[in-house]
Structures are given as C-alpha cells and as structure tokens.
N, CA, C and O atoms as a CHARMM CRD file, in Angstrom:
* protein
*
  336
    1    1 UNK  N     19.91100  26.67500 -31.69300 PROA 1      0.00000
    2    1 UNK  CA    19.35800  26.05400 -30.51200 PROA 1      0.00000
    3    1 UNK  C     19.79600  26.80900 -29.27600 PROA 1      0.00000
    4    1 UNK  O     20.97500  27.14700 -29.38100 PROA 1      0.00000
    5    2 UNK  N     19.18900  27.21400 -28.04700 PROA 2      0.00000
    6    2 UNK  CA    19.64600  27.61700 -26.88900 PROA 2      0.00000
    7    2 UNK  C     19.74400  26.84000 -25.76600 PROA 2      0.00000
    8    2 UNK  O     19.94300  27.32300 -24.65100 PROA 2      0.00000
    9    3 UNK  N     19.59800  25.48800 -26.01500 PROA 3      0.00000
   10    3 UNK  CA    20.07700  24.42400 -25.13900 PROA 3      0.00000
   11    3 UNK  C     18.89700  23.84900 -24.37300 PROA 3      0.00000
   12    3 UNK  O     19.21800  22.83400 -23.75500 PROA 3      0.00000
   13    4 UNK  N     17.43700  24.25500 -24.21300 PROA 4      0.00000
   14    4 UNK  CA    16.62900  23.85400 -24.13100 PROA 4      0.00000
   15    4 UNK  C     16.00200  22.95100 -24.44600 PROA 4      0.00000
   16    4 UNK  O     15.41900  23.28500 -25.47800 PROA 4      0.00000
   17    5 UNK  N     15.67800  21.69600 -24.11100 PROA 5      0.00000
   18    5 UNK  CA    15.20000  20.97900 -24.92900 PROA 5      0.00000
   19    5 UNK  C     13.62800  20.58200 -24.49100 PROA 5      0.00000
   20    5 UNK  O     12.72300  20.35900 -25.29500 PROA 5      0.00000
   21    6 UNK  N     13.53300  20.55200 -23.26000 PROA 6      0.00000
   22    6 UNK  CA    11.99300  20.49500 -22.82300 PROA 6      0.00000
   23    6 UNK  C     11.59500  21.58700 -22.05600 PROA 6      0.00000
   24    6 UNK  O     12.41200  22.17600 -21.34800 PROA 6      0.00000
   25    7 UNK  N     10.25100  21.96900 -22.13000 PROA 7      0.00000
   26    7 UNK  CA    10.12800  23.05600 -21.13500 PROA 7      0.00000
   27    7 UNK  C      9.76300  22.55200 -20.15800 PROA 7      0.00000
   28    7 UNK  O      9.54600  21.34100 -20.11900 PROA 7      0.00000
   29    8 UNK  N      9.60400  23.32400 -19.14500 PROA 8      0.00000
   30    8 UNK  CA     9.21500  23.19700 -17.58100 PROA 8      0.00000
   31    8 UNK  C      7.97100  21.96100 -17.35300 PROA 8      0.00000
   32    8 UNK  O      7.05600  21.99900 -18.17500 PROA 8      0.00000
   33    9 UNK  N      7.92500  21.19100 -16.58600 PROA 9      0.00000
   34    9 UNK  CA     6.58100  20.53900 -16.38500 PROA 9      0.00000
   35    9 UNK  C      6.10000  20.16600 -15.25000 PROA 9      0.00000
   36    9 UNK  O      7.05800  19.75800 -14.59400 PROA 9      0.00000
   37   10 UNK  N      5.04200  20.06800 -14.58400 PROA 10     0.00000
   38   10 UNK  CA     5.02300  20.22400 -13.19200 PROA 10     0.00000
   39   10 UNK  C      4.45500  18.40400 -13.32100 PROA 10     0.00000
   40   10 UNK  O      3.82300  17.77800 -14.17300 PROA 10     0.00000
   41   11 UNK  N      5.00600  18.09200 -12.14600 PROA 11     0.00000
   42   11 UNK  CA     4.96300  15.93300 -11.86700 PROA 11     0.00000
   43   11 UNK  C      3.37500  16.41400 -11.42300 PROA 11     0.00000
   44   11 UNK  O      2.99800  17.49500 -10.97100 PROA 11     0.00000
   45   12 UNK  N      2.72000  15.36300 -11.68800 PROA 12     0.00000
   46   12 UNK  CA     1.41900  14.89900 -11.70100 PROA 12     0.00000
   47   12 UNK  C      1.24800  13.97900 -10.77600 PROA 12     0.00000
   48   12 UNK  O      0.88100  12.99200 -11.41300 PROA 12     0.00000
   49   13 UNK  N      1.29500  13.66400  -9.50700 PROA 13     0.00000
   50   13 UNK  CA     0.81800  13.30200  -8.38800 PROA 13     0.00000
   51   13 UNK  C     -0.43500  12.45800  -8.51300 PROA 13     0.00000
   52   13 UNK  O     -1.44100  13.16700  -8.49200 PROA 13     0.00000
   53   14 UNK  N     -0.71600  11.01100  -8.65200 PROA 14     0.00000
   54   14 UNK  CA    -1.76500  10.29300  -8.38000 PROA 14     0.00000
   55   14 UNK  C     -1.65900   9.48300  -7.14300 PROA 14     0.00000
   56   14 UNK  O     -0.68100   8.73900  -7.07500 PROA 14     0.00000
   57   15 UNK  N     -2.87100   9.50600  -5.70600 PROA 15     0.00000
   58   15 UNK  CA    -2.99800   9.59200  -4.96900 PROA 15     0.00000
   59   15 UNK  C     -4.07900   8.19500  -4.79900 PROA 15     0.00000
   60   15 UNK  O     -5.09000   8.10000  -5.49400 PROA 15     0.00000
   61   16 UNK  N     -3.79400   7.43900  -4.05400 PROA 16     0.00000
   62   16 UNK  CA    -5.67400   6.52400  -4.07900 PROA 16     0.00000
   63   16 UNK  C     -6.50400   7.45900  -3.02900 PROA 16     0.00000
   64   16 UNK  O     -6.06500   7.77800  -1.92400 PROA 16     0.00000
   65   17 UNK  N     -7.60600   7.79700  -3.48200 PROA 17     0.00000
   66   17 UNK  CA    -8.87600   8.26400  -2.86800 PROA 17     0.00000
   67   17 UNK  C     -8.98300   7.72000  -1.89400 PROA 17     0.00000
   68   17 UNK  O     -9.06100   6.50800  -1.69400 PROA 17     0.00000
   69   18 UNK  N     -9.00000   8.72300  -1.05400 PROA 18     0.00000
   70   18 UNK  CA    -9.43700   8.01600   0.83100 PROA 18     0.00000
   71   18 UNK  C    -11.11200   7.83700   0.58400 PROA 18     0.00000
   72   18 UNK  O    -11.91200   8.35100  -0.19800 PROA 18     0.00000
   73   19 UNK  N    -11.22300   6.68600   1.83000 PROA 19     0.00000
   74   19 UNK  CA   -12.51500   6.91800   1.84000 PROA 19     0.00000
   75   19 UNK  C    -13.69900   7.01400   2.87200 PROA 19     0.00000
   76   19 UNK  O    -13.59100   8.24000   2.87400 PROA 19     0.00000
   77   20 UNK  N    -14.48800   6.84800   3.54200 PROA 20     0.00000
   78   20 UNK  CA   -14.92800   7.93900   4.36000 PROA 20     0.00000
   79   20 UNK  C    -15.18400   6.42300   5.16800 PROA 20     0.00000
   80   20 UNK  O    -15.75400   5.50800   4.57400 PROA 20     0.00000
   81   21 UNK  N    -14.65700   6.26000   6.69500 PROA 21     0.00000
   82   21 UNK  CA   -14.45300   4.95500   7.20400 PROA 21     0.00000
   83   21 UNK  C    -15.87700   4.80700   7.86700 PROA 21     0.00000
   84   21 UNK  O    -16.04500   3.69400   8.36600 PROA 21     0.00000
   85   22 UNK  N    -16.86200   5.61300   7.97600 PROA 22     0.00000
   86   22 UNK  CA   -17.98900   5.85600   9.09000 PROA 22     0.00000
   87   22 UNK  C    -19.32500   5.48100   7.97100 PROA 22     0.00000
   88   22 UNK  O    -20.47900   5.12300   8.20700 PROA 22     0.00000
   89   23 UNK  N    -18.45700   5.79100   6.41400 PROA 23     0.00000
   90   23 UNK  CA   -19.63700   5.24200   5.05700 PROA 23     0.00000
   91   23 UNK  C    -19.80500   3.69800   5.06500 PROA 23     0.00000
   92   23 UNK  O    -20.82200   3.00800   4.99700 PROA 23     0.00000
   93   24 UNK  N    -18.49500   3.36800   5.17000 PROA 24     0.00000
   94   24 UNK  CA   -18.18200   1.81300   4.62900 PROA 24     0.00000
   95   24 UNK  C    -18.25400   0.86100   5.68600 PROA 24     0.00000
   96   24 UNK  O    -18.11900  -0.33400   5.42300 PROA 24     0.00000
   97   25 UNK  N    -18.53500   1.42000   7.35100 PROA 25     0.00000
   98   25 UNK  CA   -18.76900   0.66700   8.50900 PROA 25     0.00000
   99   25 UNK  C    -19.77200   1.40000   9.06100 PROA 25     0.00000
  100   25 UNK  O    -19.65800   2.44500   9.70100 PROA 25     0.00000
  101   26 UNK  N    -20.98800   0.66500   8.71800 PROA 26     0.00000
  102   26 UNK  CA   -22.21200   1.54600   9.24500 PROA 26     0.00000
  103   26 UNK  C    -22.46500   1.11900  10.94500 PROA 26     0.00000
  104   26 UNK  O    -23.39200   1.43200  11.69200 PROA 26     0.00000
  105   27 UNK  N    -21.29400   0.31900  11.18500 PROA 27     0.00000
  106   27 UNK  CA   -21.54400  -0.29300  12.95000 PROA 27     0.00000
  107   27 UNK  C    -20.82600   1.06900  13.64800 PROA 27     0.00000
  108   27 UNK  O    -21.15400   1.27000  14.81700 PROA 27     0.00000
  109   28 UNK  N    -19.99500   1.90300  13.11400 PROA 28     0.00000
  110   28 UNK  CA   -19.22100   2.97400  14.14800 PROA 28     0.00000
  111   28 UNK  C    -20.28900   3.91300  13.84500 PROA 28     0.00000
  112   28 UNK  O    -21.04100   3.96700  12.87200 PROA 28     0.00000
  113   29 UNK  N    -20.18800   4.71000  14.97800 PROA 29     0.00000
  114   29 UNK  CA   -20.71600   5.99700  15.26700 PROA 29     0.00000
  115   29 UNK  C    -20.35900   7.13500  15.98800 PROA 29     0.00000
  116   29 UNK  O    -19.70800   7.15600  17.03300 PROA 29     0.00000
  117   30 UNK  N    -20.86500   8.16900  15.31400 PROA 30     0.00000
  118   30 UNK  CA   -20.20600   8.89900  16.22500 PROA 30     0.00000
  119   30 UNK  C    -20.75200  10.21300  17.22700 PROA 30     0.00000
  120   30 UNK  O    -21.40900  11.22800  16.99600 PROA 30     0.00000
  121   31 UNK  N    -20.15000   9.66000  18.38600 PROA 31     0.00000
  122   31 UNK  CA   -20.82500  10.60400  19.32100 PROA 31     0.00000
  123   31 UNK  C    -19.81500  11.36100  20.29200 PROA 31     0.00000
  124   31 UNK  O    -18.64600  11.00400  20.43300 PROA 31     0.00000
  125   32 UNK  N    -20.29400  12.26200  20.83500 PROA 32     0.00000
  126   32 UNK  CA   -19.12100  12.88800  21.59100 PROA 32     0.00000
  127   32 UNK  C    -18.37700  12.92400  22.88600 PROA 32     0.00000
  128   32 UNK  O    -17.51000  13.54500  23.50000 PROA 32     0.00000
  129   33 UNK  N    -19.70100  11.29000  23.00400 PROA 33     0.00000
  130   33 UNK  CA   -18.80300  10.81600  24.56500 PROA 33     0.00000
  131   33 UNK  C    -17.92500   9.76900  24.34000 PROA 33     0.00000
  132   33 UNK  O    -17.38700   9.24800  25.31700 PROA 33     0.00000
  133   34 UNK  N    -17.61700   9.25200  22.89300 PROA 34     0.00000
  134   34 UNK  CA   -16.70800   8.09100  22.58000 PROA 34     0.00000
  135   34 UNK  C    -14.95000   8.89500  22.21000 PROA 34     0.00000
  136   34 UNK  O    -14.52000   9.26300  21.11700 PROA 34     0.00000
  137   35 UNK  N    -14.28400   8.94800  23.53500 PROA 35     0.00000
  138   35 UNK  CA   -13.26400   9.96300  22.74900 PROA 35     0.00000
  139   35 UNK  C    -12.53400   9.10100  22.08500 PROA 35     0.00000
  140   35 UNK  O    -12.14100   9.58000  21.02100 PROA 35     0.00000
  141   36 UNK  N    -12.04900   7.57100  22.35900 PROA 36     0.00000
  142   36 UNK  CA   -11.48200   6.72000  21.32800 PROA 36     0.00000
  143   36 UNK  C    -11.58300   7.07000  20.09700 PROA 36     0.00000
  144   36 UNK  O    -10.64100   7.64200  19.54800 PROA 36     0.00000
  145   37 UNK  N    -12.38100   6.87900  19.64400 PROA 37     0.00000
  146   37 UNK  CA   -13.12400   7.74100  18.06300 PROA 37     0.00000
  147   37 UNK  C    -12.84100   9.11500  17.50100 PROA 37     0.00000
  148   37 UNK  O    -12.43200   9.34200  16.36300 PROA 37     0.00000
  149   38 UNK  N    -13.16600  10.18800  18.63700 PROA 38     0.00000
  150   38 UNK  CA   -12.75000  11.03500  18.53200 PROA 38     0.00000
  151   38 UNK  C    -11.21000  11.67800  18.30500 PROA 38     0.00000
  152   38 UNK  O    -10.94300  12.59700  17.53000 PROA 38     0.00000
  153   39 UNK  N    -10.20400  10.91800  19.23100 PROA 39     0.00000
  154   39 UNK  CA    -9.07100  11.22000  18.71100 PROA 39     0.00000
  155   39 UNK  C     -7.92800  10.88900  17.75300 PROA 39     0.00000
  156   39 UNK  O     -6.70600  11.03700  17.72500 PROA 39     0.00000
  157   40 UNK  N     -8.98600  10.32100  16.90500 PROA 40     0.00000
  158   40 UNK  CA    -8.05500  10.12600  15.72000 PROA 40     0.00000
  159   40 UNK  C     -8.08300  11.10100  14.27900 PROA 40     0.00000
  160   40 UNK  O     -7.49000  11.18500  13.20300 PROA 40     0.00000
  161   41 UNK  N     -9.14800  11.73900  15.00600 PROA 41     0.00000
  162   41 UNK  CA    -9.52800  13.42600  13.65700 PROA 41     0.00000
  163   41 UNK  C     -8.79800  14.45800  14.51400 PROA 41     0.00000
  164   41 UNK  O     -8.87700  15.52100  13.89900 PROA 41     0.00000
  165   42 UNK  N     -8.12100  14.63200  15.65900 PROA 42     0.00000
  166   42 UNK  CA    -7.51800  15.64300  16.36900 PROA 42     0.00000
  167   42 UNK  C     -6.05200  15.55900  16.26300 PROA 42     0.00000
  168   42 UNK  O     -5.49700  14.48700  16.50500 PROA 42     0.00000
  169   43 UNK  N     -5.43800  16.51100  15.95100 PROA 43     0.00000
  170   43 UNK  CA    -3.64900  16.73800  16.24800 PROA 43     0.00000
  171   43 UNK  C     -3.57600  16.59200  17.51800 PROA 43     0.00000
  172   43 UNK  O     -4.51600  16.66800  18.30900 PROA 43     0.00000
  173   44 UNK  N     -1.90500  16.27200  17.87000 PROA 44     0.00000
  174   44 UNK  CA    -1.38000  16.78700  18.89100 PROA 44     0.00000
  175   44 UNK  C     -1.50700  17.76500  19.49600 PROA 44     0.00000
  176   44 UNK  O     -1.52400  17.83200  20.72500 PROA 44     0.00000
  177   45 UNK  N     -1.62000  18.69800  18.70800 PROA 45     0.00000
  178   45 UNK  CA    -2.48800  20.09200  19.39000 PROA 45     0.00000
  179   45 UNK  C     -3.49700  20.80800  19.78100 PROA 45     0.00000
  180   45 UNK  O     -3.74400  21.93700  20.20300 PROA 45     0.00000
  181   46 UNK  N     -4.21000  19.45200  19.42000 PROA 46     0.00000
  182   46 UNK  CA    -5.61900  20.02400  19.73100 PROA 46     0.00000
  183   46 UNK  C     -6.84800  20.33500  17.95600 PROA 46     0.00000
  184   46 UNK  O     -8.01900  20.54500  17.64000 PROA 46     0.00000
  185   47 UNK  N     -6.00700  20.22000  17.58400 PROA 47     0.00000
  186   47 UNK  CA    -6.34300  20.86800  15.98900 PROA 47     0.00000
  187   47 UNK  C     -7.56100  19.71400  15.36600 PROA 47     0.00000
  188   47 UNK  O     -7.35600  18.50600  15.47600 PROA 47     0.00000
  189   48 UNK  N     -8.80900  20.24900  14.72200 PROA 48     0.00000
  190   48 UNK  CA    -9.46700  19.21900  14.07800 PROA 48     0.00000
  191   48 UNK  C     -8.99700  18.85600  12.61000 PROA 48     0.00000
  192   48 UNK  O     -8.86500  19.79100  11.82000 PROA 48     0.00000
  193   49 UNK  N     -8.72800  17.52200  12.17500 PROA 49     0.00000
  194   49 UNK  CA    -7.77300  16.87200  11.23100 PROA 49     0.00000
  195   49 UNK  C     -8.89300  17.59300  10.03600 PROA 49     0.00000
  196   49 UNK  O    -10.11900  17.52900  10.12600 PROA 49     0.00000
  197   50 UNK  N     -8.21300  18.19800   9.05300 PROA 50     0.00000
  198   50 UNK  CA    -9.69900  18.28600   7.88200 PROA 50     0.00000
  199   50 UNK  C     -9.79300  17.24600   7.17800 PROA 50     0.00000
  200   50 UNK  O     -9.03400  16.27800   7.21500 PROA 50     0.00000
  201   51 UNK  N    -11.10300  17.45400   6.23300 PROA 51     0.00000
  202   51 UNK  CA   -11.56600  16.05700   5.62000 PROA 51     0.00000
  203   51 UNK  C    -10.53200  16.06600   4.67300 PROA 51     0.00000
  204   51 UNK  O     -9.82800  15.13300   5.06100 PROA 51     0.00000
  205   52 UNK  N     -9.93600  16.59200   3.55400 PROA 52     0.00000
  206   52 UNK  CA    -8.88100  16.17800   2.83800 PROA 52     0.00000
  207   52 UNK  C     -7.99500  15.37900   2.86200 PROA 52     0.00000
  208   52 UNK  O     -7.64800  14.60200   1.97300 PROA 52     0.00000
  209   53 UNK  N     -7.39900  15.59100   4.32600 PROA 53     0.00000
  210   53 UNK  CA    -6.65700  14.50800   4.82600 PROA 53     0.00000
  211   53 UNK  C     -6.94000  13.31200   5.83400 PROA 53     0.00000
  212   53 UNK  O     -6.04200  12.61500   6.30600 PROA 53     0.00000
  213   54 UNK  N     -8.19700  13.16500   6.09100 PROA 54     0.00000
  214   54 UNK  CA    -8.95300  12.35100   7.00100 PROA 54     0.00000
  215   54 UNK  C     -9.50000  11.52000   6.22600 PROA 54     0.00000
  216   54 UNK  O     -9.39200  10.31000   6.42500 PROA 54     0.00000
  217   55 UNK  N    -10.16200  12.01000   5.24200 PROA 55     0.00000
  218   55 UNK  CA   -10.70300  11.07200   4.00100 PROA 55     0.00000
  219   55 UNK  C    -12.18000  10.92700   4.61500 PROA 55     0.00000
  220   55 UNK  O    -12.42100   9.85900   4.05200 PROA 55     0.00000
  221   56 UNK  N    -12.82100  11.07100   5.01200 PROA 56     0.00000
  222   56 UNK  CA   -14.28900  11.75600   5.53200 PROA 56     0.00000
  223   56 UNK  C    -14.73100  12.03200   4.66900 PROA 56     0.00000
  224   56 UNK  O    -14.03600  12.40800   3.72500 PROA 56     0.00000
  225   57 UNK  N    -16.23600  11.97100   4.57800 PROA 57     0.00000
  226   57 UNK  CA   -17.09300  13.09500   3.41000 PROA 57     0.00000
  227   57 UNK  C    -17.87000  14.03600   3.99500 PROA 57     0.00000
  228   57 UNK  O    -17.61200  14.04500   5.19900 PROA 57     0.00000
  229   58 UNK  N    -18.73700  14.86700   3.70200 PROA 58     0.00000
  230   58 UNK  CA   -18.93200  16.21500   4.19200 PROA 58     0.00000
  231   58 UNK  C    -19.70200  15.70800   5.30700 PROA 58     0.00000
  232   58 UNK  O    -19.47000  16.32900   6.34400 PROA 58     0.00000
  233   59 UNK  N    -20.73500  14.56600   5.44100 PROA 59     0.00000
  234   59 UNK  CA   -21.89400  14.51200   6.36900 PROA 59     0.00000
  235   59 UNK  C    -21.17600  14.34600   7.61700 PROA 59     0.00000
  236   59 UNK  O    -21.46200  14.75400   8.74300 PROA 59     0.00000
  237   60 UNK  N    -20.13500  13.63200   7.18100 PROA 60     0.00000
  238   60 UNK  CA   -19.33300  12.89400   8.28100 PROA 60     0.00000
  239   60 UNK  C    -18.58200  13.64700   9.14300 PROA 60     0.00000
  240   60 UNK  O    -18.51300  13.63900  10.37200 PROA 60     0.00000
  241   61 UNK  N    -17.91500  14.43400   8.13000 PROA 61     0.00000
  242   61 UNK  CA   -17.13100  15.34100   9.06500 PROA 61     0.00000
  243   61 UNK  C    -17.41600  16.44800   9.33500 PROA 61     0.00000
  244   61 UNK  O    -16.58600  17.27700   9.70500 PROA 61     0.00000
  245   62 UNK  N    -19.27400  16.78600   9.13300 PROA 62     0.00000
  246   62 UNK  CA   -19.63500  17.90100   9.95800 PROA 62     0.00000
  247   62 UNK  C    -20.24800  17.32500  11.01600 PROA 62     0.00000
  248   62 UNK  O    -20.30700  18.04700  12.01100 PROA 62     0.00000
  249   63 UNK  N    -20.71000  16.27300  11.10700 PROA 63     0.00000
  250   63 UNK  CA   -20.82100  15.22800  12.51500 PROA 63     0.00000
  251   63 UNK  C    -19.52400  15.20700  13.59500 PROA 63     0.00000
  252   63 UNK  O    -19.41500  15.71200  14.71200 PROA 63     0.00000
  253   64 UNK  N    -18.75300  14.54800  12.92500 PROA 64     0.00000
  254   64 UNK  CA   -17.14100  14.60000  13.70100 PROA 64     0.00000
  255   64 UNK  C    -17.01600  16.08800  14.20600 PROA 64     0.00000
  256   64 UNK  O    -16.80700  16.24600  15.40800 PROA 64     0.00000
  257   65 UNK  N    -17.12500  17.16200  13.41300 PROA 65     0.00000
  258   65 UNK  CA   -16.58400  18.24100  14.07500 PROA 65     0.00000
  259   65 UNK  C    -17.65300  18.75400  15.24100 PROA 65     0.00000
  260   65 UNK  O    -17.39300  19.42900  16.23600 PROA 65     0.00000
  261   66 UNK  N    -18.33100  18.47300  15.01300 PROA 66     0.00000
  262   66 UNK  CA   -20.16200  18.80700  15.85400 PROA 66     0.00000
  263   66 UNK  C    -19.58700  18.01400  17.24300 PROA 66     0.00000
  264   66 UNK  O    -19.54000  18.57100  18.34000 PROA 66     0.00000
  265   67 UNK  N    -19.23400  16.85900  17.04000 PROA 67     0.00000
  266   67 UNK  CA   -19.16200  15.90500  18.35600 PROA 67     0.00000
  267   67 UNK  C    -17.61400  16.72000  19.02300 PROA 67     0.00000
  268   67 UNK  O    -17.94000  17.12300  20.14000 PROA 67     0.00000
  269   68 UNK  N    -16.20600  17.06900  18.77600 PROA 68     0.00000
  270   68 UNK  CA   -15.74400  17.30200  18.92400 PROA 68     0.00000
  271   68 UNK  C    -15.57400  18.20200  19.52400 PROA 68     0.00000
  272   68 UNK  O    -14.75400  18.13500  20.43900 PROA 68     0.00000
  273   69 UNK  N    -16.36200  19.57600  19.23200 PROA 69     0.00000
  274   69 UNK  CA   -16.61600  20.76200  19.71100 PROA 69     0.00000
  275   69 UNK  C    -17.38800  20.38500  21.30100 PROA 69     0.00000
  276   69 UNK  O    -17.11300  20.91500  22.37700 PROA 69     0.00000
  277   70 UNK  N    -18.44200  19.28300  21.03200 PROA 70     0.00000
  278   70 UNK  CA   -19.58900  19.47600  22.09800 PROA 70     0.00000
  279   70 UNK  C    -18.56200  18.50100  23.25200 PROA 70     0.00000
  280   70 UNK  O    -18.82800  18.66200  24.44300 PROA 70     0.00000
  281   71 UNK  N    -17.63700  17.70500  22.96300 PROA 71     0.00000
  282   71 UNK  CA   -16.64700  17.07500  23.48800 PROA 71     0.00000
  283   71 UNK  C    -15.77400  18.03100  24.56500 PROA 71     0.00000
  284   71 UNK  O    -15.84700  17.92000  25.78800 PROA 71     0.00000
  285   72 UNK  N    -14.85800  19.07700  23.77600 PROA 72     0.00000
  286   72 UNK  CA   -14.18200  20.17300  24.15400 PROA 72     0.00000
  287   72 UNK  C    -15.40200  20.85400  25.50700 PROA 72     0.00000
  288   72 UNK  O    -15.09300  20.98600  26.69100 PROA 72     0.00000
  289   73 UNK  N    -16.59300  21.15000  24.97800 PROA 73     0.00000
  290   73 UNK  CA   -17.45600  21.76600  26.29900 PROA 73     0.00000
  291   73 UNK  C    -17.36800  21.02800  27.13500 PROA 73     0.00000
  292   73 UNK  O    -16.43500  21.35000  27.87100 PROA 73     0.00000
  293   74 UNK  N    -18.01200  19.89000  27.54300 PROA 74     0.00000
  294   74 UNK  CA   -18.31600  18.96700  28.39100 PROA 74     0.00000
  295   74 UNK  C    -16.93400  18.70300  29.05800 PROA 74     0.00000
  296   74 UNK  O    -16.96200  17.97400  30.04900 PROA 74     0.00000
  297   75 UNK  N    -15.54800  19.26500  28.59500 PROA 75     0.00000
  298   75 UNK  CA   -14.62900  18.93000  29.09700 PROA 75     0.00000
  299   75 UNK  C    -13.90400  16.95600  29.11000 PROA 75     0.00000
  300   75 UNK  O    -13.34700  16.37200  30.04000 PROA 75     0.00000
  301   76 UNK  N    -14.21500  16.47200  27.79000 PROA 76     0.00000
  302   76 UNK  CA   -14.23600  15.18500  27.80600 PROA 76     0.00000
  303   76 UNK  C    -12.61700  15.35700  26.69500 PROA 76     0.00000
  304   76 UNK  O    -11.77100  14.46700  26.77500 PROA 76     0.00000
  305   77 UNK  N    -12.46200  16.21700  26.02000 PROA 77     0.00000
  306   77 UNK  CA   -11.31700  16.77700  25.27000 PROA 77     0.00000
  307   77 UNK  C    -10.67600  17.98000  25.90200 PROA 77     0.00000
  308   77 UNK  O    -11.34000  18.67300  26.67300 PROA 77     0.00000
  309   78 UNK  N     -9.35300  18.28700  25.60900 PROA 78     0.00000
  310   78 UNK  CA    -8.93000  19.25500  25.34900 PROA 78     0.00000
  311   78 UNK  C     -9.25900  20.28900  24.11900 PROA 78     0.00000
  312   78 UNK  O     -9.61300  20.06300  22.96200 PROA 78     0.00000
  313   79 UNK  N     -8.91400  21.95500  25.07500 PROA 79     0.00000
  314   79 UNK  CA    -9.32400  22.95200  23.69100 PROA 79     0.00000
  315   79 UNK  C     -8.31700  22.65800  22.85400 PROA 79     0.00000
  316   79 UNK  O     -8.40500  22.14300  21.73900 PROA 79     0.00000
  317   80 UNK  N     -7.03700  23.11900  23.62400 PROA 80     0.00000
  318   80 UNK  CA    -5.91700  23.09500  23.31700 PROA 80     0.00000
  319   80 UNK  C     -4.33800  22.31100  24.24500 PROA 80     0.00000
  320   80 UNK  O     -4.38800  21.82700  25.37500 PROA 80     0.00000
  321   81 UNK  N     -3.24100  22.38500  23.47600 PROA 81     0.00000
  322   81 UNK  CA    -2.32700  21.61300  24.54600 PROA 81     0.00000
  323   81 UNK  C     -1.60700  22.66700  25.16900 PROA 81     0.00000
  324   81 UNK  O     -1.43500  23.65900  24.46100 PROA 81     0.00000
  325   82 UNK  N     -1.16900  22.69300  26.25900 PROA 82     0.00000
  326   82 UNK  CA    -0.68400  23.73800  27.40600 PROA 82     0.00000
  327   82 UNK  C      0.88900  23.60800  26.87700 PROA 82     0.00000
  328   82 UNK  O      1.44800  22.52800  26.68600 PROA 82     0.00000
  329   83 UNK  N      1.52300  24.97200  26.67000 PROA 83     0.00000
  330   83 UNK  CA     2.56000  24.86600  26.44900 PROA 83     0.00000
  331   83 UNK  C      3.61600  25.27800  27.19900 PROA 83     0.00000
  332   83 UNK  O      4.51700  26.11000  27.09200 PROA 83     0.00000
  333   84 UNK  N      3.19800  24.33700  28.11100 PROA 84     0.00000
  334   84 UNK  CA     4.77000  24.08600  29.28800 PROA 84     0.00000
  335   84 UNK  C      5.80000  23.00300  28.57700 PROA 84     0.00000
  336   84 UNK  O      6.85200  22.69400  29.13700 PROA 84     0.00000
C-alpha cells in the first residue's frame, strides 16, 4: 500500500438556479430612463453585472445592457467611477 486511500476529487457545488426577475414580473420594465432599475445590474464601478450572476436570461439582459449603455449617453448614469 502507499498510503493512499482515495484519489483526488473535486466538491460538486449545487447552486438553486436564479431566475430571470423581468420573466416572472411582467409589470417591470425596462427602460433607460428608470435608473432605480437600472442600478442594480451595475457595480460600484460602473461595471455591467453579467447574466450568470444576475440571473437574467439572454432577452433580458441584452435589453438591460441596451438601456444601460443608452443611459451612460444621455448622461442619466455614470461611464465610470472617478478615482479620487
């Protein structure tokens, strides 16, 4: 024997499935003059949250990012945070 008794195994991580909050409440919407809405897919830094961790599905969060961007123009967001 060389003292081994199990080999290596990597932990298996089960997660509950996010789910896309804009599917399951068809009353929100989203547009890019509501920044309430808007800043809860944005970092502290300015950063757009991705769907992985937002739990969004694709329609949604190419909407969200669409409004966000057109947000940032209009000057209703920040691009970024000033680092003073």
């Amino acid at each position: 024997m060389t003292g081994k008794r199990h080999p290596k195994r990597r932990k298996t991580f089960y997660q509950k499935r996010k789910i896309c909050r804009f599917c399951s409440d068809s009353t929100l919407d989203i547009s890019y003059k509501d920044f309430n809405t808007l800043k809860h897919f944005v970092t502290e830094r300015g950063k757009i949250i991705p769907r992985r961790i937002s739990g969004n599905c694709a329609k949604h969060q190419r909407q969200l990012t669409r409004a966000i961007k057109r947000a940032r123009v209009v000057s209703i967001m920040p691009f970024s945070v000033s680092a003073s």
